[in-house]
N, CA, C and O atoms as CSV, one atom per row, in Angstrom:
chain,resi,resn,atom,element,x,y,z
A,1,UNK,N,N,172.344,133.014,24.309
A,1,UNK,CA,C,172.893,133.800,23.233
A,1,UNK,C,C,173.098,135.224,23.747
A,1,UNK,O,O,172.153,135.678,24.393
A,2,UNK,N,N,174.288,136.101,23.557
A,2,UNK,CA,C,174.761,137.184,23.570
A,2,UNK,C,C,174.099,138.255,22.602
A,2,UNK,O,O,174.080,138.186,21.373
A,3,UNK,N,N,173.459,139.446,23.545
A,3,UNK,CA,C,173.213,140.484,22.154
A,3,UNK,C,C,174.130,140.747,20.404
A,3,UNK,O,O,173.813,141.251,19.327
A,4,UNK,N,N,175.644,139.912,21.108
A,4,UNK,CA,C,176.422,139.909,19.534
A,4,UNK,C,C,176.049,139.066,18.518
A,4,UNK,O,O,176.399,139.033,17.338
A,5,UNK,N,N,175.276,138.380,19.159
A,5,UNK,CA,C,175.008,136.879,18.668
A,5,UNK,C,C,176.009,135.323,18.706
A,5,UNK,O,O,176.122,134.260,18.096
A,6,UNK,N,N,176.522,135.982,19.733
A,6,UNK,CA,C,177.764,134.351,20.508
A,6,UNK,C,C,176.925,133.520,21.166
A,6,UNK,O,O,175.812,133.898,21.533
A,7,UNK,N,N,177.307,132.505,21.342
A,7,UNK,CA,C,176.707,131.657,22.206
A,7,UNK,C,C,177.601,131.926,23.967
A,7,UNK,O,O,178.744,132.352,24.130
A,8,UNK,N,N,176.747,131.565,24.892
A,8,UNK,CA,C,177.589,131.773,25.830
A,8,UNK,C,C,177.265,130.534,26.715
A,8,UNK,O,O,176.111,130.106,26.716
A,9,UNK,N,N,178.304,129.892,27.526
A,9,UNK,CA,C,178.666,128.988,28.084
A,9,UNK,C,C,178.922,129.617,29.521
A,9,UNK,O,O,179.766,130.503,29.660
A,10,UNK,N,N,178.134,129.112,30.637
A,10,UNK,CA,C,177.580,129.640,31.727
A,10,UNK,C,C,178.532,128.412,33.087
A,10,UNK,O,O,178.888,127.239,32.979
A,11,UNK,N,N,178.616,129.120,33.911
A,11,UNK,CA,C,179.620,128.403,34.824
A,11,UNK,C,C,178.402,128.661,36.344
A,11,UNK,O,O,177.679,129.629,36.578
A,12,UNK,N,N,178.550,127.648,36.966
A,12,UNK,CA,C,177.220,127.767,37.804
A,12,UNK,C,C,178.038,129.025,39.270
A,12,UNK,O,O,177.438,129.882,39.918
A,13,UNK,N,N,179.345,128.684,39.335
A,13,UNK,CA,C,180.078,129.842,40.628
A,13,UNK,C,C,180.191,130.834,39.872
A,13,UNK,O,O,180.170,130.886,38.642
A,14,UNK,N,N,180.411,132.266,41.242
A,14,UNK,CA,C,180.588,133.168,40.673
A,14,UNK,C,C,182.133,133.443,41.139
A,14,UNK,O,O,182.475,133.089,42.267
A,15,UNK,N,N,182.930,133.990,40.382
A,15,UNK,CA,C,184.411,133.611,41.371
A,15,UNK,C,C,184.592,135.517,41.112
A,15,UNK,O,O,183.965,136.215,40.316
A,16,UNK,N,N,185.579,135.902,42.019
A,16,UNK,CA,C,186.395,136.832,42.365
A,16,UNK,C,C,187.398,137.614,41.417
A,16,UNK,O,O,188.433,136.955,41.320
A,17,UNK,N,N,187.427,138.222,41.037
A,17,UNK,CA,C,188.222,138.771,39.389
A,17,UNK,C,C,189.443,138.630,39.595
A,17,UNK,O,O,190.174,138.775,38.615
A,18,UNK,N,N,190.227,138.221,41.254
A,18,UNK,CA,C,191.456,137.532,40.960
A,18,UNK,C,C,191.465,136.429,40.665
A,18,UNK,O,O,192.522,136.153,40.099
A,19,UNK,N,N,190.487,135.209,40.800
A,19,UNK,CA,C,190.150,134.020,40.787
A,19,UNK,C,C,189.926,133.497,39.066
A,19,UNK,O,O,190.335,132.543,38.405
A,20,UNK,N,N,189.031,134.718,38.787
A,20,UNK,CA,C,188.244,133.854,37.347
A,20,UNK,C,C,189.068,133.631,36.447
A,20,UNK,O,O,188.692,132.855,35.568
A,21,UNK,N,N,190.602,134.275,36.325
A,21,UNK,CA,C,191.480,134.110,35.598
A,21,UNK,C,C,192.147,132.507,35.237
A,21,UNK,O,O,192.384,131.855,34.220
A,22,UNK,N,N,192.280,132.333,36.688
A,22,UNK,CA,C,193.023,130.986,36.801
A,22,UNK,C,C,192.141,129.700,36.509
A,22,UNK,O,O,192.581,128.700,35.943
A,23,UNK,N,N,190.805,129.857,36.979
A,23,UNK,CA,C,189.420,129.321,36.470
A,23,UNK,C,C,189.204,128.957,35.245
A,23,UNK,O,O,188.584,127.945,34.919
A,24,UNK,N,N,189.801,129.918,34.356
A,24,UNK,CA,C,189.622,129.873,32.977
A,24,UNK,C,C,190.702,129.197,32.469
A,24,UNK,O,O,190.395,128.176,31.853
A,25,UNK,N,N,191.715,129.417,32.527
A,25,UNK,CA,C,193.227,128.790,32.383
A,25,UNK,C,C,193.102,127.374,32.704
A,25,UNK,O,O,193.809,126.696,31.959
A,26,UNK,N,N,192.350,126.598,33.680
A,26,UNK,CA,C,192.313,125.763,33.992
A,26,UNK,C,C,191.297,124.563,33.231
A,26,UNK,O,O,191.381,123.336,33.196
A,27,UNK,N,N,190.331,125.513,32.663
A,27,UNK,CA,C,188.794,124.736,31.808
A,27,UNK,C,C,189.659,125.011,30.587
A,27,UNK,O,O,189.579,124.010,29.876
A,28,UNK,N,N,190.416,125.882,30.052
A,28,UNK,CA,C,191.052,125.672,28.670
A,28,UNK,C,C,191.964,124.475,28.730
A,28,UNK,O,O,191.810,123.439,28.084
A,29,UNK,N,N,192.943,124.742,29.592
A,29,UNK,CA,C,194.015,124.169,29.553
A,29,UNK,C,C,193.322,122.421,29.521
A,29,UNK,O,O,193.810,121.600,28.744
A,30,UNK,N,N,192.292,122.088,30.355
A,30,UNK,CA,C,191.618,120.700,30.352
A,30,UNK,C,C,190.510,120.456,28.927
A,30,UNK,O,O,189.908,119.452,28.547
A,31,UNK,N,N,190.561,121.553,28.502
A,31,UNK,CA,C,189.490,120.922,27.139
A,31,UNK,C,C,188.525,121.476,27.678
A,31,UNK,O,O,187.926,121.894,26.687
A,32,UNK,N,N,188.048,121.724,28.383
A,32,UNK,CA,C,186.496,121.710,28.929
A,32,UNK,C,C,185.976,123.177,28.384
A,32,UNK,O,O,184.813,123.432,28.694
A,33,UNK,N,N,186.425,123.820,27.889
A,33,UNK,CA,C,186.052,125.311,27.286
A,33,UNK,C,C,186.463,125.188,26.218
A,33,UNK,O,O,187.465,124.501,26.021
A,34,UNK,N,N,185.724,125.900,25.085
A,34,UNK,CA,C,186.354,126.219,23.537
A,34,UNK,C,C,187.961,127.127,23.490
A,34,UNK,O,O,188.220,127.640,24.578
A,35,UNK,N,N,188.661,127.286,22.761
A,35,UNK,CA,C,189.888,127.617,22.699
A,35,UNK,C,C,189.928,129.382,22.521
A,35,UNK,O,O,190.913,130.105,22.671
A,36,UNK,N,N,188.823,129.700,22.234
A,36,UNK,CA,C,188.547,130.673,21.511
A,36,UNK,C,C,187.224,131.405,22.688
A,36,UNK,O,O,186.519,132.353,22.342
A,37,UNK,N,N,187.129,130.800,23.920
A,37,UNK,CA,C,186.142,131.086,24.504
A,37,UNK,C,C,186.592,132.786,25.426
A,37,UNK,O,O,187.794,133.045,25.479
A,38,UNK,N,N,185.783,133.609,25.951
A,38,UNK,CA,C,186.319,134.463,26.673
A,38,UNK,C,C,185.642,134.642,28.392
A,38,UNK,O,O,184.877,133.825,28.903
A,39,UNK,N,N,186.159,135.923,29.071
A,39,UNK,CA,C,185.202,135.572,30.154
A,39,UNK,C,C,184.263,137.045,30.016
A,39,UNK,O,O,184.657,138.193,29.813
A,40,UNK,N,N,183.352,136.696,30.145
A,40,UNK,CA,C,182.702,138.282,30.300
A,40,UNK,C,C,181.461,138.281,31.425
A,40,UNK,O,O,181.014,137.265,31.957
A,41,UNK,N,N,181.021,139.613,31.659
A,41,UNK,CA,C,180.346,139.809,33.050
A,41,UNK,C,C,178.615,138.863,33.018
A,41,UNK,O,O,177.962,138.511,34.000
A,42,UNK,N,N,178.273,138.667,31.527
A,42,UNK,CA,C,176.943,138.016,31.380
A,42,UNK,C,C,175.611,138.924,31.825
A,42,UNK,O,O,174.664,138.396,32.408
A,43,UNK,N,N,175.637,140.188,31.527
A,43,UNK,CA,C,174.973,141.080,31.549
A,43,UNK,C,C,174.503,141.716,30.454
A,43,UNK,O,O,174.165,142.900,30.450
A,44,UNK,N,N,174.464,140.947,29.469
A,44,UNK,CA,C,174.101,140.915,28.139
A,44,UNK,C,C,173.588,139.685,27.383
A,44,UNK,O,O,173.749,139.605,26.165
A,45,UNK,N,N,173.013,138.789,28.041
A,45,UNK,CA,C,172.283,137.581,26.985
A,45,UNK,C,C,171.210,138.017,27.514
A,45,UNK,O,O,170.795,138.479,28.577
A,46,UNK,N,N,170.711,137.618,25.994
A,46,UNK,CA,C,169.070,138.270,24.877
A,46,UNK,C,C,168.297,136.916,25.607
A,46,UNK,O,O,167.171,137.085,26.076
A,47,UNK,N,N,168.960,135.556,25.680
A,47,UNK,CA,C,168.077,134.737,25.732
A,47,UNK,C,C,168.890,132.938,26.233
A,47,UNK,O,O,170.100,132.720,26.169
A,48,UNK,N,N,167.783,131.851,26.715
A,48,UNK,CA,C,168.456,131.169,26.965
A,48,UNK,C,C,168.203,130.269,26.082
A,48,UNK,O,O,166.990,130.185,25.886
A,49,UNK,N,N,169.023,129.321,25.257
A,49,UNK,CA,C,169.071,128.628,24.167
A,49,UNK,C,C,168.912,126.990,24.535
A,49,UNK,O,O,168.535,126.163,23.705
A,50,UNK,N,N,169.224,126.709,25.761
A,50,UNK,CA,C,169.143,125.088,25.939
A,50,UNK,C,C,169.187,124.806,27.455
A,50,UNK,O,O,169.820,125.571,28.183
A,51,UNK,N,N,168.753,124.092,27.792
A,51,UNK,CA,C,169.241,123.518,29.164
A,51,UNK,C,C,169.755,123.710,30.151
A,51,UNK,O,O,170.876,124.217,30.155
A,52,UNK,N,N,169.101,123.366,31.339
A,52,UNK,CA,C,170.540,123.809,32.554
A,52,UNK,C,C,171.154,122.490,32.610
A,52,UNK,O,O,171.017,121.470,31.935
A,53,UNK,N,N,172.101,122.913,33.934
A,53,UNK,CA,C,173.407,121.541,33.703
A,53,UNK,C,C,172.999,120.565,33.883
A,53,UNK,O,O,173.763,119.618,33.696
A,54,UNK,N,N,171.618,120.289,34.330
A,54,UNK,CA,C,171.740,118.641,34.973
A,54,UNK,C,C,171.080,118.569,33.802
A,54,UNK,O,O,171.624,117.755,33.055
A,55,UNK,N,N,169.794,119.268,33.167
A,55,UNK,CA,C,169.815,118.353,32.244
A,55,UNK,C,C,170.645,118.266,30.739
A,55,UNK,O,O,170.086,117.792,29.750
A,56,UNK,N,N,171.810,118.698,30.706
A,56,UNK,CA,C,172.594,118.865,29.746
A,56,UNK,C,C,173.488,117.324,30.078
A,56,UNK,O,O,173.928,116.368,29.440
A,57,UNK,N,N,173.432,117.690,31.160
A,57,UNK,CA,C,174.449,116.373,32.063
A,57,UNK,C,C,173.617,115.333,31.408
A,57,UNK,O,O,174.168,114.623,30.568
A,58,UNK,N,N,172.316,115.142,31.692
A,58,UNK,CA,C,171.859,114.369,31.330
A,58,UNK,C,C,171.826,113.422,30.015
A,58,UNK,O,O,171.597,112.232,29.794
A,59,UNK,N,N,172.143,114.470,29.324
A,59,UNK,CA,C,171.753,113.887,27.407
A,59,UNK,C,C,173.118,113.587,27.094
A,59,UNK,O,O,173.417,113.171,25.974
């Protein structure tokens, strides 16, 4: 969760600020991100709310 109170959705690479653009374009464009999702630096979550990937993968 975000100090705004968003949820935030965590990407395990860290990519290049020419890169993360197309990154993103690419997880929207496939579904795999909310429509409404953004990218931001993640230097602001209060806290972690669930799981890492494998075990998210998991369930």
């Amino acid at each position: 969760m975000t100090a705004q109170g968003r949820y935030a959705l965590t990407i395990k690479d860290v990519y290049d600020k020419n890169i993360a653009p197309l990154v993103y374009q690419h997880l929207l464009g496939s579904k795999k991100i909310p429509l409404d999702a953004i990218i931001t630096h993640g230097n602001d979550y209060v806290r972690e709310i669930c799981c890492s990937a494998s075990a998210a993968a998991a369930e």
